[in-house]
C-alpha distance (Angstrom), angle and dihedral (degrees) to the residues before:
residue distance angle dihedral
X1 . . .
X2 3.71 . .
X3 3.90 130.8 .
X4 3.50 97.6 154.5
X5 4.23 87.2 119.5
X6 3.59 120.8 40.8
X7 4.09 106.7 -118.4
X8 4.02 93.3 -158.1
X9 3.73 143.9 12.4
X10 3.34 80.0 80.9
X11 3.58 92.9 141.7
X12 3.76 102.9 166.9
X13 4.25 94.0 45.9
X14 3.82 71.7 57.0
X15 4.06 99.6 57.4
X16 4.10 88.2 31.3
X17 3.87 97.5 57.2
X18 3.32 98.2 37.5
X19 3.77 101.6 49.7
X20 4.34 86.3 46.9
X21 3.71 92.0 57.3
X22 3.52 93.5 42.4
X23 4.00 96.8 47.4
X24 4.15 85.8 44.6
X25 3.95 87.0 55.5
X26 3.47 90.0 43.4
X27 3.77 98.9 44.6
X28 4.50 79.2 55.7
X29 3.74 100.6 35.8
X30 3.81 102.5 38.4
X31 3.93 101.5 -172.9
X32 3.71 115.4 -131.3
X33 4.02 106.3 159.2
X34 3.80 134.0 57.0
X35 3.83 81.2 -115.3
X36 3.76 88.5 49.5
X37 3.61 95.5 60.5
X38 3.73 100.3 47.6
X39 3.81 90.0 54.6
X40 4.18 89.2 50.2
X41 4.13 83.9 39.3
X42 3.41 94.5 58.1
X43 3.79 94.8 42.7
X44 4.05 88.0 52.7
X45 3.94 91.0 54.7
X46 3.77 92.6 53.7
X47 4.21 85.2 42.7
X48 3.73 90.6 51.5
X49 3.94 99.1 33.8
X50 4.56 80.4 58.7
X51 3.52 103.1 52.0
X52 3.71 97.4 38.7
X53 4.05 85.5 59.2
X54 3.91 85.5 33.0
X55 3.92 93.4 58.7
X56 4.05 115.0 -4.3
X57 3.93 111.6 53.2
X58 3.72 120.5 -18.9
X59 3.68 95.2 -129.6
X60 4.44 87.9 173.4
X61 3.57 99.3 53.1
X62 3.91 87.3 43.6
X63 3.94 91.6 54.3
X64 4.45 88.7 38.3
X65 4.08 90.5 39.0
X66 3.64 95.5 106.1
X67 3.55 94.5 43.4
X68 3.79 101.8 49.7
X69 3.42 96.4 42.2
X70 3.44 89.3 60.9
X71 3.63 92.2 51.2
X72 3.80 95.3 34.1
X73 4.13 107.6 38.6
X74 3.77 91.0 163.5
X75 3.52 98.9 46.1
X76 3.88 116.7 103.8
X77 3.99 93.2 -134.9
X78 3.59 96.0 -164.5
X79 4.32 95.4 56.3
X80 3.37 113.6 109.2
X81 3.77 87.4 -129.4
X82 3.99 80.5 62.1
X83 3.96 98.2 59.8
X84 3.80 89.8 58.6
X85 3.69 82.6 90.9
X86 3.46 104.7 171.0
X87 4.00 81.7 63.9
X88 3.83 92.2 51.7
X89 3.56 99.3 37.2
X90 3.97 88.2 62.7
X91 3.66 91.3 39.5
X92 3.80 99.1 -113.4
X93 3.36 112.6 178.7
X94 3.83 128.8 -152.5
X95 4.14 128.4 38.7
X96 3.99 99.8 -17.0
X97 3.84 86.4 -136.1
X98 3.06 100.7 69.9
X99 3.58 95.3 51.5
X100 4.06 127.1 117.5
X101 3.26 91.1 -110.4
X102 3.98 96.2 50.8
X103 4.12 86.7 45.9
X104 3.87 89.3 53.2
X105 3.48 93.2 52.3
X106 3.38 92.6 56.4
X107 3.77 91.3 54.2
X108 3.42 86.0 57.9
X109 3.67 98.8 42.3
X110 4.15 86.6 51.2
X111 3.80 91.1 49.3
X112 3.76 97.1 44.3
X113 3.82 95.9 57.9
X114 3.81 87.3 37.9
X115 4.07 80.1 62.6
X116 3.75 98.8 44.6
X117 3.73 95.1 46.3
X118 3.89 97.7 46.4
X119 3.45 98.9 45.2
X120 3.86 94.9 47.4
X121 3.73 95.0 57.7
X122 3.93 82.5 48.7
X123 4.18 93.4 46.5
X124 3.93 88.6 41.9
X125 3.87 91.9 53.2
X126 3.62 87.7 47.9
X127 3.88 93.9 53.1
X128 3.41 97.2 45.5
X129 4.18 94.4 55.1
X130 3.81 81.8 40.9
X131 4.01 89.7 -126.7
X132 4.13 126.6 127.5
X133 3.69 110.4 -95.0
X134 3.19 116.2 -108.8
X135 4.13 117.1 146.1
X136 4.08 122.9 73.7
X137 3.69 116.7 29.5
X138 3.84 83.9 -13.3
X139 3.21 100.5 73.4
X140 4.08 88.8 50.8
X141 4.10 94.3 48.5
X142 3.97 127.9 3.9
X143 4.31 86.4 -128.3
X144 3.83 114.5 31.7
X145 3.92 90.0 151.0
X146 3.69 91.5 56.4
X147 4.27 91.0 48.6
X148 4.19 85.5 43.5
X149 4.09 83.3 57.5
X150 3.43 92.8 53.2
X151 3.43 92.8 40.8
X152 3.49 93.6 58.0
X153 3.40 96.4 48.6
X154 3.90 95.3 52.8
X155 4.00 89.2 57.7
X156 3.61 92.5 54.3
X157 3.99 89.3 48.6
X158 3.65 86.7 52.3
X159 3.62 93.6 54.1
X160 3.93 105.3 41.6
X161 4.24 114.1 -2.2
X162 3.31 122.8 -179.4
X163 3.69 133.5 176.6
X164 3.92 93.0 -100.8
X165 3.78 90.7 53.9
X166 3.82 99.1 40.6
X167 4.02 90.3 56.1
X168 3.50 88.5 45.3
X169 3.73 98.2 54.5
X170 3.50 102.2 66.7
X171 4.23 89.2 48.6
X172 3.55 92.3 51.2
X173 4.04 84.7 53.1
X174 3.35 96.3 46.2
X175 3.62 91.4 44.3
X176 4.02 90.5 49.2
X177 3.57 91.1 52.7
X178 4.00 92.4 59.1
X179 3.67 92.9 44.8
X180 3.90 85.1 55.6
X181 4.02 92.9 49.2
X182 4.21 90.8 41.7
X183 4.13 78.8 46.6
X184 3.76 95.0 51.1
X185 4.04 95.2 44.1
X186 3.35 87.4 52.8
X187 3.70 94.3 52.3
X188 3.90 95.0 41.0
X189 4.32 83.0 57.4
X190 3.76 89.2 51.6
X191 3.59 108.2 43.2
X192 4.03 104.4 14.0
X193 3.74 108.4 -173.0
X194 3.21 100.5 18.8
X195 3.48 96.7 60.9
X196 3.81 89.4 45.0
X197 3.49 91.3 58.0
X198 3.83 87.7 49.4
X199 3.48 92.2 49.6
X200 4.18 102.5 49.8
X201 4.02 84.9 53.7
X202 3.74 105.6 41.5
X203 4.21 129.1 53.2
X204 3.44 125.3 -123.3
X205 3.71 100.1 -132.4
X206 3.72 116.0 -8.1
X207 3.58 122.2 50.9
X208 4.26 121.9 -128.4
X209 3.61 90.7 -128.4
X210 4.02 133.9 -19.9
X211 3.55 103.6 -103.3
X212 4.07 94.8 154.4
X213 3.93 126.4 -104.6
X214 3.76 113.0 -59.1
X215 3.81 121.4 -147.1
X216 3.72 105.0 -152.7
């Protein structure tokens, strides 16, 4: 086993990583509304929560130490490579990074943003004319920045869970999903049948088929 590099405490990795994810979600979201904010809030916790466990104290494989060194004797535990647990759990061997699981999260990293960033230059248009959106990703689901979030947050779960981050997934779902009902009432008040109509021929989450954004 190797200790030659120190795999946490690395405090400013920490403040540096979490503050470039956050500013490139902001830079894509841009939160305007009280609503808007809690939706990016929540999404920072979860950011934060992962790289502190990621790079500062490895609160997870503390908790699971016992356990895994059982099952893995010959593992160094406190590696980085280690923490990518998905990786070690299924006895991966080789740089965790480079890893199916570490690829596919980066497909879903690469999408989500894709998401966020299309459908707020779509939502922004929208706001400005003071109109319901309804072209891009809109006219494919009525909340493609909410499924982007969650999108986001599943690729980083894929690359590095830990128990902090798993619970929290499932909240922040939960807690998506009622922004995105509070979201629609709101809508329905504002533009009644036009929203209605909007409604009955779009999802809410998961397109019919992938057909592309539209821009009409």
């Amino acid at each position: 086993m190797s200790h030659d590099a120190p795999a946490y405490g690395l405090w400013t990795l920490v403040l540096l990583n979490s503050a470039i994810f956050l500013m490139f979600a902001f830079s894509f979201f841009k939160p305007q509304t009280a609503r808007d904010w809690r939706t990016f809030g929540a999404f920072a916790a979860f950011i934060v929560a992962l790289f502190v466990e990621m790079y500062g104290f490895p609160l997870t494989i503390y908790v699971m130490a016992g356990w895994l060194q059982t099952r893995f004797p010959d593992t160094d535990l406190f590696s980085h490579n280690a923490g990518h647990l998905w990786s070690t759990l299924l006895g991966e061997q080789g740089d965790a990074h480079f890893g199916p699981l570490h690829i596919a999260s980066y497909v879903f990293l690469g999408f989500g943003f894709y998401l966020l960033s299309s459908a707020w230059r779509v939502l922004y248009q929208a706001q400005r004319a003071d109109t319901l959106a309804t072209t891009g990703l809109y006219a494919r689901i009525r909340h493609p920045q909410y499924v982007a979030f969650v999108l986001i947050l599943f690729g980083f779960l894929l690359q590095w869970p830990t128990l902090l981050t798993l619970v929290m997934f499932p909240i922040l779902m939960v807690m998506y999903a009622r922004l995105a009902l509070t979201e629609e009432a709101e809508m329905r008040a504002q533009f009644g049948d036009v929203f209605e109509r909007y409604a009955r021929r779009t999802p809410r989450f998961f397109p019919r088929r992938w057909q592309g954004p539209t821009t009409d």
